[in-house]
LORO-814775 format. One record per residue (C-alpha): z, y, x. Coordinates in nm, 3 decimals, decimal comma. Layout:
<rs>
[r [Z; Y; X]]
...
</rs>
This chain:
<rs>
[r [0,000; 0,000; 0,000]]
[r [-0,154; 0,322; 0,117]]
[r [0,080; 0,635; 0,143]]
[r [-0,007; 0,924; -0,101]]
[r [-0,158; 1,165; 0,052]]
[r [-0,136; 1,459; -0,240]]
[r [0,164; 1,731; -0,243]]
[r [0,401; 1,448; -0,433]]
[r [0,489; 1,261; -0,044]]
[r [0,597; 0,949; -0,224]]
[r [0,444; 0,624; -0,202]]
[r [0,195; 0,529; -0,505]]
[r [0,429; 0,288; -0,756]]
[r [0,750; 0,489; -0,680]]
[r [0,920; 0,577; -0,980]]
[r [0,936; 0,884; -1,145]]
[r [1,209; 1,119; -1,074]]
[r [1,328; 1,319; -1,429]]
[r [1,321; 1,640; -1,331]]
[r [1,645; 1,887; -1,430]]
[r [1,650; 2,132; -1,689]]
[r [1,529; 2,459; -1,640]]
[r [1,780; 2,725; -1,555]]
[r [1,668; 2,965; -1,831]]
[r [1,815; 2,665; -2,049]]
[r [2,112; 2,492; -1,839]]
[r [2,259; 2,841; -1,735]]
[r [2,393; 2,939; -2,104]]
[r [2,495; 2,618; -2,177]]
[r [2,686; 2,609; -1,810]]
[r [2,866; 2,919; -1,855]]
[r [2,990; 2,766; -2,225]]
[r [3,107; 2,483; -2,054]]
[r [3,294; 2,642; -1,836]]
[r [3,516; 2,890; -2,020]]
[r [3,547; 2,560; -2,238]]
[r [3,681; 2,396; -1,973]]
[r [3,968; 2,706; -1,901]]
[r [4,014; 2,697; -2,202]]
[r [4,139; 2,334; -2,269]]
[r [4,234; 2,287; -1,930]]
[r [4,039; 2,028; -1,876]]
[r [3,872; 1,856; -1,593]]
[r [3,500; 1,735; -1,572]]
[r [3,408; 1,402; -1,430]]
[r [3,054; 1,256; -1,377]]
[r [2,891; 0,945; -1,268]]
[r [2,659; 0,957; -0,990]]
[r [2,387; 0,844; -1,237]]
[r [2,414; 1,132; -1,470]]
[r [2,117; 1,413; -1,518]]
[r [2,098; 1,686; -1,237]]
[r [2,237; 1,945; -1,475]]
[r [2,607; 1,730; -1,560]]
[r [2,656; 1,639; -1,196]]
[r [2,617; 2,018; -1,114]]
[r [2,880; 2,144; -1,346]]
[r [3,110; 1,863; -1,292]]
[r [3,478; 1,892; -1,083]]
[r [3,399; 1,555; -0,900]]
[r [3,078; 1,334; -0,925]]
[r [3,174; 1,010; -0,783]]
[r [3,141; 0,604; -0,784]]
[r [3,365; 0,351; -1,030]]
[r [3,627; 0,372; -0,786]]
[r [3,590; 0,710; -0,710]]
[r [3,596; 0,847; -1,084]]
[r [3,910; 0,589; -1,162]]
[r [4,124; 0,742; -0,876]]
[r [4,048; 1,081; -0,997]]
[r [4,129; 1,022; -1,330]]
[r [4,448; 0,834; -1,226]]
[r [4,574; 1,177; -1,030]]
[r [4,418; 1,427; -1,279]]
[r [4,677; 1,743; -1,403]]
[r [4,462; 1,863; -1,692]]
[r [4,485; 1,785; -2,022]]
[r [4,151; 1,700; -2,133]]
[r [3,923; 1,420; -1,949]]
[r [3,544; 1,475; -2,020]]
[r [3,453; 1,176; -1,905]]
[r [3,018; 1,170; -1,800]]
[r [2,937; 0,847; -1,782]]
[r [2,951; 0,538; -1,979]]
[r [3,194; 0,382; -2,232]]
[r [3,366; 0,137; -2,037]]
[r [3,433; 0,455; -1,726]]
[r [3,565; 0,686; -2,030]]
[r [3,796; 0,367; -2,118]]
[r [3,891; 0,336; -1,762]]
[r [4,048; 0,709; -1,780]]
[r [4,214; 0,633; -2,098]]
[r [4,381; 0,386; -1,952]]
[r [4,516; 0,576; -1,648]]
[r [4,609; 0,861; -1,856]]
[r [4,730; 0,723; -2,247]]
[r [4,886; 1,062; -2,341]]
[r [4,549; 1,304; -2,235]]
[r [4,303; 1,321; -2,434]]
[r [3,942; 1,164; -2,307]]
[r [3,658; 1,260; -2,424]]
[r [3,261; 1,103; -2,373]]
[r [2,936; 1,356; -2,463]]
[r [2,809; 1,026; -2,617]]
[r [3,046; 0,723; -2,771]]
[r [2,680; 0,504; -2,786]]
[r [2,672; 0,539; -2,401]]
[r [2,724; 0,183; -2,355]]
[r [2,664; -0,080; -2,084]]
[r [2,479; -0,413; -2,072]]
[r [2,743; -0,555; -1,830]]
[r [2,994; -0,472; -2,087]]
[r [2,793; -0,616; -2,398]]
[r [2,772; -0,944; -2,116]]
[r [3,119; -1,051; -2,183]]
[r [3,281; -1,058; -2,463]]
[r [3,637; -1,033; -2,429]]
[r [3,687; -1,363; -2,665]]
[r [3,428; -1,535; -2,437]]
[r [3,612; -1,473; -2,085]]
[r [3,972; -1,598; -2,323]]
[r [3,792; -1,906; -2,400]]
[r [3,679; -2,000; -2,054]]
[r [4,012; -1,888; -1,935]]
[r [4,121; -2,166; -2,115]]
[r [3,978; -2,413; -1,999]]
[r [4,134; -2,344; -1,594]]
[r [4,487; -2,202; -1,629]]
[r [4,453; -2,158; -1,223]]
[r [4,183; -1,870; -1,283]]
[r [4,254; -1,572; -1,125]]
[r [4,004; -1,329; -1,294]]
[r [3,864; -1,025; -1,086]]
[r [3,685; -0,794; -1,347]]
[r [3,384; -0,598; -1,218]]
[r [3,475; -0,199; -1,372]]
[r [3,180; -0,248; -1,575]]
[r [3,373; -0,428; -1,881]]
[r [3,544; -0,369; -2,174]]
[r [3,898; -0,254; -2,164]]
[r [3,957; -0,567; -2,385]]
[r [3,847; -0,773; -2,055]]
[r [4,036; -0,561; -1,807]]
[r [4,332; -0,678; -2,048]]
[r [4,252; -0,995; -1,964]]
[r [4,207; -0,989; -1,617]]
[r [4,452; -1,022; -1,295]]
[r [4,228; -0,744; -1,094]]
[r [3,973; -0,520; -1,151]]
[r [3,690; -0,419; -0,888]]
[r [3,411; -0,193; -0,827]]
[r [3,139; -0,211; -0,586]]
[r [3,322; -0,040; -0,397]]
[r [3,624; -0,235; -0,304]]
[r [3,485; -0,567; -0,434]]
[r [3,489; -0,730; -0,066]]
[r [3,852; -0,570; -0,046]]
[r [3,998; -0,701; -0,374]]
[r [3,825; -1,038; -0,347]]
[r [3,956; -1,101; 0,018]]
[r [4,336; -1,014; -0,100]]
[r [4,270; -1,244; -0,379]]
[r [4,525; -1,552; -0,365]]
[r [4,401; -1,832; -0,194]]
[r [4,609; -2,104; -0,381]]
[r [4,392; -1,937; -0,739]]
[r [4,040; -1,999; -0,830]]
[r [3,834; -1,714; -0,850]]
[r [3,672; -1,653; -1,156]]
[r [3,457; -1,328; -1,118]]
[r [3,282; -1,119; -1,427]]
[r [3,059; -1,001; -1,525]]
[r [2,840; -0,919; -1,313]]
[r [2,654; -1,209; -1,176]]
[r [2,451; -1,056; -0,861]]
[r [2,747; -0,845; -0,751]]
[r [2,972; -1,198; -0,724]]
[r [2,672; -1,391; -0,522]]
[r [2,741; -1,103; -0,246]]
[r [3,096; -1,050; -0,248]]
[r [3,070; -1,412; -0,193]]
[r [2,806; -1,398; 0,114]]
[r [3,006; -1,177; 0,311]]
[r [3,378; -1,250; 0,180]]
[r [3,309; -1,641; 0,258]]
[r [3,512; -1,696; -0,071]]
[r [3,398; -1,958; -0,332]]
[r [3,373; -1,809; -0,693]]
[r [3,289; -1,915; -1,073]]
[r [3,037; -1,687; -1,181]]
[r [3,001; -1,486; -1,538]]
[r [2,626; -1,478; -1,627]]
[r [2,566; -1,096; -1,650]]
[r [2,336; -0,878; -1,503]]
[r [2,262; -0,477; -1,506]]
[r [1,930; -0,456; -1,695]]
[r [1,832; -0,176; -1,451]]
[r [1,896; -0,315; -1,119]]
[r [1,723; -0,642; -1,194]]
[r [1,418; -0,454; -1,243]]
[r [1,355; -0,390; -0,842]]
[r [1,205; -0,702; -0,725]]
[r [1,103; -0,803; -0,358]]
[r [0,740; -0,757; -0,408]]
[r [0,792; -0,425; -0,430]]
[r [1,018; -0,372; -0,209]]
[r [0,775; -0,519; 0,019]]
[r [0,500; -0,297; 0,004]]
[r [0,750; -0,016; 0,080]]
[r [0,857; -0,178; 0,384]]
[r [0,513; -0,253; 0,470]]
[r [0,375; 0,127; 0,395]]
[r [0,699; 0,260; 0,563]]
[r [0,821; 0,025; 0,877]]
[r [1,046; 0,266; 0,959]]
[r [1,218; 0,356; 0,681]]
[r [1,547; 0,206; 0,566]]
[r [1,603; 0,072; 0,257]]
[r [1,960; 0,069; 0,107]]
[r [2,039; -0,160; -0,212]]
[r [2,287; -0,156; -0,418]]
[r [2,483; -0,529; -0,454]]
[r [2,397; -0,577; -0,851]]
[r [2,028; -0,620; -0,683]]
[r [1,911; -0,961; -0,706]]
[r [1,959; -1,162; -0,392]]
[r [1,586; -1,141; -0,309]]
[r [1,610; -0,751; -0,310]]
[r [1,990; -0,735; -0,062]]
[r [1,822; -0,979; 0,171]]
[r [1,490; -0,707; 0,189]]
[r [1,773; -0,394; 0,246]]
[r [1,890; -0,253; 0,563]]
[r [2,202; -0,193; 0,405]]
[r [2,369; -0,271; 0,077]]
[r [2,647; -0,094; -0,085]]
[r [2,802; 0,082; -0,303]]
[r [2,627; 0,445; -0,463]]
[r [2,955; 0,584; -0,255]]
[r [2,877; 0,414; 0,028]]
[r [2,495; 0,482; -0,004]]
[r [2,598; 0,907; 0,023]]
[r [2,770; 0,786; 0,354]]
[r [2,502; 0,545; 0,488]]
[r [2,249; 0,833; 0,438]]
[r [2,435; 1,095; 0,592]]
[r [2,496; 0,954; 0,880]]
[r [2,175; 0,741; 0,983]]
[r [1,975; 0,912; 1,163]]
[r [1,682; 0,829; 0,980]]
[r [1,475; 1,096; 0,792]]
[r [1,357; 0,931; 0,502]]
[r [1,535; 0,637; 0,275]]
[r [1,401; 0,430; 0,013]]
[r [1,717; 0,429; -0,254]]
[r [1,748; 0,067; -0,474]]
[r [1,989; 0,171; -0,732]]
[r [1,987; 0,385; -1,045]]
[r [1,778; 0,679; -0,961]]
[r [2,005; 0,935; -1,071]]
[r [2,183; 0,966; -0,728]]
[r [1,854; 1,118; -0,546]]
[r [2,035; 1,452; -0,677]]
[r [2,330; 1,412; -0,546]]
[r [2,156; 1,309; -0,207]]
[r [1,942; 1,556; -0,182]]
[r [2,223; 1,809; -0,274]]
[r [2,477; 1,670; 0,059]]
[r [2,123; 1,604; 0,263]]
[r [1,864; 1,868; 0,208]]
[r [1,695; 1,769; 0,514]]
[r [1,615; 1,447; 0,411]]
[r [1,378; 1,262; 0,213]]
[r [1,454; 1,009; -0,070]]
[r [1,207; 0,762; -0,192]]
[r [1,348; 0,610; -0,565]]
[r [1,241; 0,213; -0,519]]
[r [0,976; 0,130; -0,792]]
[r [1,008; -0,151; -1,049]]
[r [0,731; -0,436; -1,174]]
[r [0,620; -0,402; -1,523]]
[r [0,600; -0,687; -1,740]]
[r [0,190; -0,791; -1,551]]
[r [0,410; -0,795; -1,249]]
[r [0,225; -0,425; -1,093]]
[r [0,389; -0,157; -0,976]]
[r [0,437; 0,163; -1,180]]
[r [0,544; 0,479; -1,190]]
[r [0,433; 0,523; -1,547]]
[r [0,780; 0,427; -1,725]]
[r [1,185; 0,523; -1,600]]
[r [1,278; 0,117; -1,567]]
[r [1,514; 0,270; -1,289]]
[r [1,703; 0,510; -1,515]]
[r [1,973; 0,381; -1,721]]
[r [1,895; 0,482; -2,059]]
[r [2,287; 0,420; -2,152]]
[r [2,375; 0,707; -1,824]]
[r [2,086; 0,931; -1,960]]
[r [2,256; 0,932; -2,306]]
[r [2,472; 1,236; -2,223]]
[r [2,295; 1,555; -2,206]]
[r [2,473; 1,900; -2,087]]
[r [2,429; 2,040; -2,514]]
[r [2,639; 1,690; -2,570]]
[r [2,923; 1,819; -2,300]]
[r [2,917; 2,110; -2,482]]
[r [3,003; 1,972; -2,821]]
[r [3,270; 1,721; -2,719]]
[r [3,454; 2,031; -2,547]]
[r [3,372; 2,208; -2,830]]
[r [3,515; 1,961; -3,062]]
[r [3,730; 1,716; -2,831]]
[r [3,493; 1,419; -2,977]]
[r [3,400; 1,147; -2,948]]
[r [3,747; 1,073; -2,830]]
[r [3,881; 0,731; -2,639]]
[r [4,125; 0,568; -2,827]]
[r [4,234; 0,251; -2,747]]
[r [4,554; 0,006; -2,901]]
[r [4,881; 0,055; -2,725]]
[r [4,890; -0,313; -2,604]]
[r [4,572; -0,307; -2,433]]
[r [4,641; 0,045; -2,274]]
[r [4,900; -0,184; -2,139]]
[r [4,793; -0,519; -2,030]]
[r [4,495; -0,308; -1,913]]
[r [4,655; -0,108; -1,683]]
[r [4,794; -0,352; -1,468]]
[r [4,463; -0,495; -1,294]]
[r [4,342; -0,117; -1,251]]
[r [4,643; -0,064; -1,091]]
[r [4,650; -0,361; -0,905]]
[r [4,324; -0,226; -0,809]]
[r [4,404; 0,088; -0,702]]
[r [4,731; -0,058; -0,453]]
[r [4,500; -0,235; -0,297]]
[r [4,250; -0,014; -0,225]]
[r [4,484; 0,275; -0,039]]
[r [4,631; 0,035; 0,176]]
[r [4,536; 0,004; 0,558]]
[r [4,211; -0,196; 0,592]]
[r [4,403; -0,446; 0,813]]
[r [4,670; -0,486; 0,493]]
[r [4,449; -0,528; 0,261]]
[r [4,415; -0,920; 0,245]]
</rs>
């Protein structure tokens, strides 16, 4: 594959970036946001897969891990939570007497709709030596039922300080487990989930990148199919990716993950280029003609929709007192283990 030789420098079959909304539009709607935001006193956190516009007027755009530990040492008294349902959840949980809000309560998440909460009790069942690690990405129903939760973050960390007399029973997400166990050494049963978007990216494709562009690194993130991590020069978390870029000294990168954190890389690395990976339509051909590497659940929340739920603290988290609970404990659990000394942390 031939490198495009018009203004737009990326590679024919890269996909589409969406562009952010014009200022004459976003800058209204920004300054409404804000004085919303003194006004409550509340604190904005994003996703790194949200639109340009709600990562720019956001107090922290972060990771799973990042966004959790934020909300868990937050002062203000209203979360707006950009992201998905199961991240708005997640703050809930940390912080049962604030009130969270999400710009969109049908922001959901296909590793979420993966595993049911009565599923994962049934199989639980069946071993009563599991010791269940939760991928972030689940209900708050399943973090109530799980010993430790984990983002992509810390998986390695929280699966490495897992007991070794317990068998590990990860969820949901199945690529995510198949590399925590590559590098962690540690044998795990496997949930059957998947993130629609990031099995998308295939190897073909990834190919012909690495085949236009020798030289360029690619970094994937670990819900890639195997065939994908084994193409990357580095896999990680969307955290971890920021870091990788900034400090490679590499010029261009070729990003496997949901394209929404080009902005934020661009914004910390302006003098460096960003290639979004492409996907393979259903004839199996590259194309930049659809957004197969946006998540259409992220892209939900627009900057009128933080507006409104500032405007009218809804759609608000709720969530029974006994999960807030039971739910708690594995995010905590979580949490311990990530702050402590890499050398303490098995």
């Amino acid at each position: 594959m031939s490198t495009v030789t018009s203004p737009d420098p990326r590679p024919a079959g890269l996909a589409q970036l969406r562009r952010p909304l014009p200022a004459d539009q976003a800058e209204p709607l920004t300054r409404e946001i804000q004085e919303l935001k003194r006004t409550l006193k509340a604190v904005i956190l994003a996703h790194n897969y949200q639109v340009p516009e709600i990562q720019d007027v956001a107090d922290f755009v972060g990771d799973s891990l990042g966004l959790a530990q934020q909300a868990a040492k937050t002062n203000a008294e209203v979360i707006v939570f950009c992201g998905v349902h199961f991240m708005a959840e997640t703050a809930k949980i940390l912080n049962p007497t604030k009130t969270v809000v999400l710009p969109d309560q049908d922001a959901g998440c296909s590793l979420e709709e993966s595993c049911p909460a009565e599923q994962l009790a049934a199989l639980q069942q069946t071993n009563p030596n599991f010791y269940t690690i939760a991928y972030i990405n689940c209900s708050a129903a399943v973090k109530a039922l799980s010993d430790c939760i984990c983002t992509s973050g810390n998986a390695e960390r929280i699966v490495r300080a897992a007991p070794r007399d317990r068998d590990l029973l990860f969820v949901p997400d199945e690529n995510l487990g198949q590399w925590v166990m590559e590098t962690t050494g540690r044998s795990m049963r496997l949930w059957k989930g998947d993130c629609y978007v990031h099995v998308e990216f295939r190897k073909e494709s990834l190919q012909q990148i690495r085949d236009a562009h020798p030289q360029t690194p690619i970094v994937a993130h670990p819900e890639c199919r195997k065939e994908v991590r084994d193409l990357a020069d580095a896999v990680c978390s969307t955290e971890r990716m920021i870091t990788f870029c900034k400090t490679h000294p590499a010029r261009q990168f070729v990003v496997v993950t949901e394209s929404g954190i080009i902005h934020r890389l661009q914004k910390e690395c302006p003098d460096k280029t960003f290639l979004p990976a492409p996907v393979y339509d259903v004839l199996r051909l590259p194309t930049d003609n659809c957004r197969c590497s946006e998540c259409k659940y992220m892209k939900m929340n627009t900057l009128e929709k933080v507006r409104d739920c500032m405007k009218h603290r809804s759609p608000r988290i709720e969530l029974p007192a006994d999960i807030l609970d039971r739910a708690r404990r594995p995010i905590e659990r979580m949490l311990e283990i990530s702050a402590r000394p890499l050398e303490n942390a098995g």
